[in-house]
C-alpha positions as CSV (number, residue, x, y, z in Angstrom):
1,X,0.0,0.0,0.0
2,X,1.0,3.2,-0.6
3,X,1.8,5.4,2.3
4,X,1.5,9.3,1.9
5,X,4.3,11.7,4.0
6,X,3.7,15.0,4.5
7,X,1.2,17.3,6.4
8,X,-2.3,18.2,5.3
9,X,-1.3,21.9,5.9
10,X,0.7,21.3,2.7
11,X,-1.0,21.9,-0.2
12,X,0.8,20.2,-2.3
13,X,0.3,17.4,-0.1
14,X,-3.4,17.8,-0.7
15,X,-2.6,18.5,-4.2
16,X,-1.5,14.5,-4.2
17,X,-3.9,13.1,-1.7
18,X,-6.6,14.7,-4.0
19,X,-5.6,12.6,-6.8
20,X,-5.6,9.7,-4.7
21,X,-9.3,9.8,-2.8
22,X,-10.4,10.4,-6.9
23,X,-8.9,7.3,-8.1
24,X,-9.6,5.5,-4.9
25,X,-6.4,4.3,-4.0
26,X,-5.9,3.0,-1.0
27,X,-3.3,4.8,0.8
28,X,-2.5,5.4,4.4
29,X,-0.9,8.8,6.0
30,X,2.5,9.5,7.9
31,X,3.1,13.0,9.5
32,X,6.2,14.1,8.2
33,X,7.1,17.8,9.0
34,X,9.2,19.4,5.9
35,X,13.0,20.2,6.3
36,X,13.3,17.4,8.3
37,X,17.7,16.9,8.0
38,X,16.6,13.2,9.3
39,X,18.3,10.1,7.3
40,X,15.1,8.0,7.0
41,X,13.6,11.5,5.1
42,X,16.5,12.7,3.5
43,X,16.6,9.1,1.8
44,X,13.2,9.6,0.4
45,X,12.5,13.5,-0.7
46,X,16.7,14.8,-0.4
47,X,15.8,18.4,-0.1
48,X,13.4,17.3,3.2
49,X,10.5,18.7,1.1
50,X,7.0,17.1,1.4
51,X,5.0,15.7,0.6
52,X,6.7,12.1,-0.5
53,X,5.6,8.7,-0.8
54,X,6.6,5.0,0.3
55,X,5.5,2.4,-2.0
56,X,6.9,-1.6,-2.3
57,X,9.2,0.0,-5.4
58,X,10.5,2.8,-2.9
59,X,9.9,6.1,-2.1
60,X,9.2,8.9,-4.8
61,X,9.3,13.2,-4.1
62,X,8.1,16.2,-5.8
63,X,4.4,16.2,-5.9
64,X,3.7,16.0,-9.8
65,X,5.9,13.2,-10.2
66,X,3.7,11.3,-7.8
67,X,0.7,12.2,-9.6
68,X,1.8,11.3,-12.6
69,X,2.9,8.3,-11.0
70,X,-0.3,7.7,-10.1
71,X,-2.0,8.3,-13.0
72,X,0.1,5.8,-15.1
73,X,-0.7,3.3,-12.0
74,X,-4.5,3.8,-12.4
75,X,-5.6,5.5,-15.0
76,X,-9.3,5.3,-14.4
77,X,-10.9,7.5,-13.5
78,X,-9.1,10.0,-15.5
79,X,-7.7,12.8,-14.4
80,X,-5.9,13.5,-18.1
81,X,-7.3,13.2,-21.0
82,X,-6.3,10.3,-23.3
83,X,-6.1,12.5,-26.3
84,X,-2.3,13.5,-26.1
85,X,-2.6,17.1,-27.1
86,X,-4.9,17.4,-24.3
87,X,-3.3,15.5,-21.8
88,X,-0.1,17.9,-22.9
89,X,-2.7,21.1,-22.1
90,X,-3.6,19.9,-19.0
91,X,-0.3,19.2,-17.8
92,X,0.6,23.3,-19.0
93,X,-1.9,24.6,-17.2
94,X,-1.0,22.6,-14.1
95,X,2.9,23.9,-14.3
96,X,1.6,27.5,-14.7
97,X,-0.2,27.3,-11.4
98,X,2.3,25.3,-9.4
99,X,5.1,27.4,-11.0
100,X,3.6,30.9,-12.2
101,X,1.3,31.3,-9.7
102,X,1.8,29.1,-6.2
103,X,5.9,29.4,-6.3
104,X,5.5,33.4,-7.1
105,X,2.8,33.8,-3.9
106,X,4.9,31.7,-1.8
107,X,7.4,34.4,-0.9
108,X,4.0,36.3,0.8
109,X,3.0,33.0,3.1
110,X,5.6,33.7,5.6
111,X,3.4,37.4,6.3
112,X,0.4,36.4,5.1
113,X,0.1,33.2,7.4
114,X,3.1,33.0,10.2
115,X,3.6,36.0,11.3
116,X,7.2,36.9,9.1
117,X,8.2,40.0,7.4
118,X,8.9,40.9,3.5
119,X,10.2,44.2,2.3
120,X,8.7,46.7,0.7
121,X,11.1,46.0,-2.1
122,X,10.5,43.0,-2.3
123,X,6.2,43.3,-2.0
124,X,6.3,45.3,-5.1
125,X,8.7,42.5,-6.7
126,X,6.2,40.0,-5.7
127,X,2.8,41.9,-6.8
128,X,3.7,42.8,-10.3
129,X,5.5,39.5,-11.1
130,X,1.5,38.3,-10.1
131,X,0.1,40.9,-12.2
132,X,2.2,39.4,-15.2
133,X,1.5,35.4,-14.4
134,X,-2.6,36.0,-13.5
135,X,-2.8,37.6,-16.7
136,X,-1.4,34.8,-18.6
137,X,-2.6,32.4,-16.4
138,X,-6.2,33.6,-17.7
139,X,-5.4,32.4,-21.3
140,X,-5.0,29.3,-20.7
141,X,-7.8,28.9,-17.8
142,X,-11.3,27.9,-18.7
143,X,-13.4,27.4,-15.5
144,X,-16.0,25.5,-17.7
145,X,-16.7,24.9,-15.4
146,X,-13.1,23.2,-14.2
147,X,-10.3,25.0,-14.6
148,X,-8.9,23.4,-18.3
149,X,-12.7,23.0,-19.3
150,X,-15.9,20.7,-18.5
151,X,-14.1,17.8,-17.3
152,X,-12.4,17.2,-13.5
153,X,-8.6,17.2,-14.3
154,X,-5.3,17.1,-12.3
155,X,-4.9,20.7,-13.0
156,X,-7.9,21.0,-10.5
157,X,-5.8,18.9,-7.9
158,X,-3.8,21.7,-8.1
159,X,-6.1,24.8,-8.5
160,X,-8.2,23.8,-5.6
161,X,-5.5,24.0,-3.1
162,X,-3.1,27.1,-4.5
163,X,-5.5,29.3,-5.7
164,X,-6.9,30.7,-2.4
165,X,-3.8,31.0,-0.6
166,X,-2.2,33.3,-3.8
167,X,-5.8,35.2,-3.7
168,X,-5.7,35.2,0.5
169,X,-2.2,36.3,0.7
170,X,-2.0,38.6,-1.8
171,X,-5.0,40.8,0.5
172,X,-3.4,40.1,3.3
173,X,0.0,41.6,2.6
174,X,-0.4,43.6,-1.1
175,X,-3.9,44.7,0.3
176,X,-5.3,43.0,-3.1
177,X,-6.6,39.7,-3.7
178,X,-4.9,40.2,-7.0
179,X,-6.8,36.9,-8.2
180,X,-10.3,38.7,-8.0
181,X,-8.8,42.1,-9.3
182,X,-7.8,40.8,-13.0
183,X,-12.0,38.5,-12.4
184,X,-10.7,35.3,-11.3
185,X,-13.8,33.8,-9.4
186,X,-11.7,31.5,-7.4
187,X,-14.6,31.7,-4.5
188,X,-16.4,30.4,-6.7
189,X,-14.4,27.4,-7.7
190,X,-13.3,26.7,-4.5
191,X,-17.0,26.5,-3.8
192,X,-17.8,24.3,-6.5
193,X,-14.9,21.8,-5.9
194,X,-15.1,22.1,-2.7
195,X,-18.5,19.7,-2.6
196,X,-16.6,16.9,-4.2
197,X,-16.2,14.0,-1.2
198,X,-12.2,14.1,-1.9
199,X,-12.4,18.1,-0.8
200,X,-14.4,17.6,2.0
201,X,-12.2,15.0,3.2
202,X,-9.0,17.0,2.7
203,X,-11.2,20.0,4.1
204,X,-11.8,18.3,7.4
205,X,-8.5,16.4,8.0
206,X,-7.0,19.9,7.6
207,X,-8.9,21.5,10.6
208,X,-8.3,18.4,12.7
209,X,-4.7,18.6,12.4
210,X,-4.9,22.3,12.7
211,X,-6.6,21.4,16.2
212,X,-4.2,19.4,16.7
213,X,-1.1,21.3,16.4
214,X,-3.0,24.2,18.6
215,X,-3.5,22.2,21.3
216,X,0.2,20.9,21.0
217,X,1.2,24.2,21.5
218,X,-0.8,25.0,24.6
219,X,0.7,21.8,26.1
């Protein structure tokens, strides 16, 4: 069985445990905190990243590898099309959010969410290299209502669980939701895929382990 490593305040690690509860793979789930120097982790993901997985072939990192993985495994249901061309737009629209969008916001998070600092400098850095990437990421989104179109894809694996936190901290710290300013409706999607039984799932697993680490900290 496989066995999922991470932390379900990770969203990549919901990015991959979505894909799993779709295809209804039986998996379990090990907390693994990230930048762990540890051996045992270090052996699986080498940069301590999570999330990561142990399977009876080994362990495998970087969360689109896994899904990918993954798909290949299992590929029904489908969560990329089986025409390549549109497999291959899928799989572009996922790399613009993980890497255009997610990766860019990242550098708000540690304001946004923990309590950290950024320059002013570096703010402005941050807000117009958004500008740039919504604006192209608009061209290749469709919300049809699923992000590459009418069908439930991997690029929503990955929508679902980056695209609040760039429109979140992008209010909290530009004073923008920079998302909803260029008429991204990712309320809206987040509403919709939020009703799916995997997002409810990853929905109330995160505010358990919230809960969990809160009371940790009052101990």
């Amino acid at each position: 069985m496989i066995t999922l490593c991470g932390l379900c305040l990770s969203n990549y690690y919901n990015k991959v445990k979505m894909v799993l509860l779709e295809k209804g793979i039986p998996f379990e789930e090990q907390f693994v905190s990230t930048g762990i120097r540890d051996e045992a982790v270090l052996s699986c993901s080498p940069l301590g990243k999570v999330p990561f997985i142990r399977t009876e072939h080994g362990a495998l990192c970087e969360s689109q590898a896994i899904v990918d993985y993954l798909e290949a495994l299992q590929p029904e249901p489908r969560l990329l099309p089986a025409d390549p061309w549109e497999a291959a737009k899928v799989r572009e629209l996922t790399t613009f959010i993980d890497l255009h969008l997610e990766l860019v916001a990242r550098e708000l998070y540690g304001k946004a969410f923990f309590g950290g600092e950024i320059s002013d400098s570096n703010a402005e850095r941050v807000r117009k290299q958004l500008v740039k990437n919504i604006a192209a990421f608009q061209r290749l989104a469709k919300f049809a209502p699923y992000v590459a179109g009418e069908r439930f894809t991997q690029a929503d694996c990955s929508a679902w669980v980056s695209l609040p936190l760039v429109g979140m901290a992008s209010r909290i710290v530009l004073g923008d939701d920079l998302l909803a300013a260029a008429g991204v409706d990712w309320k809206g999607y987040a509403k919709l895929i939020g009703e799916r039984p995997s997002a409810q799932r990853i929905t109330a697993d995160r505010k358990a382990e919230q809960e969990r680490l809160a009371a940790a900290k009052k101990a």
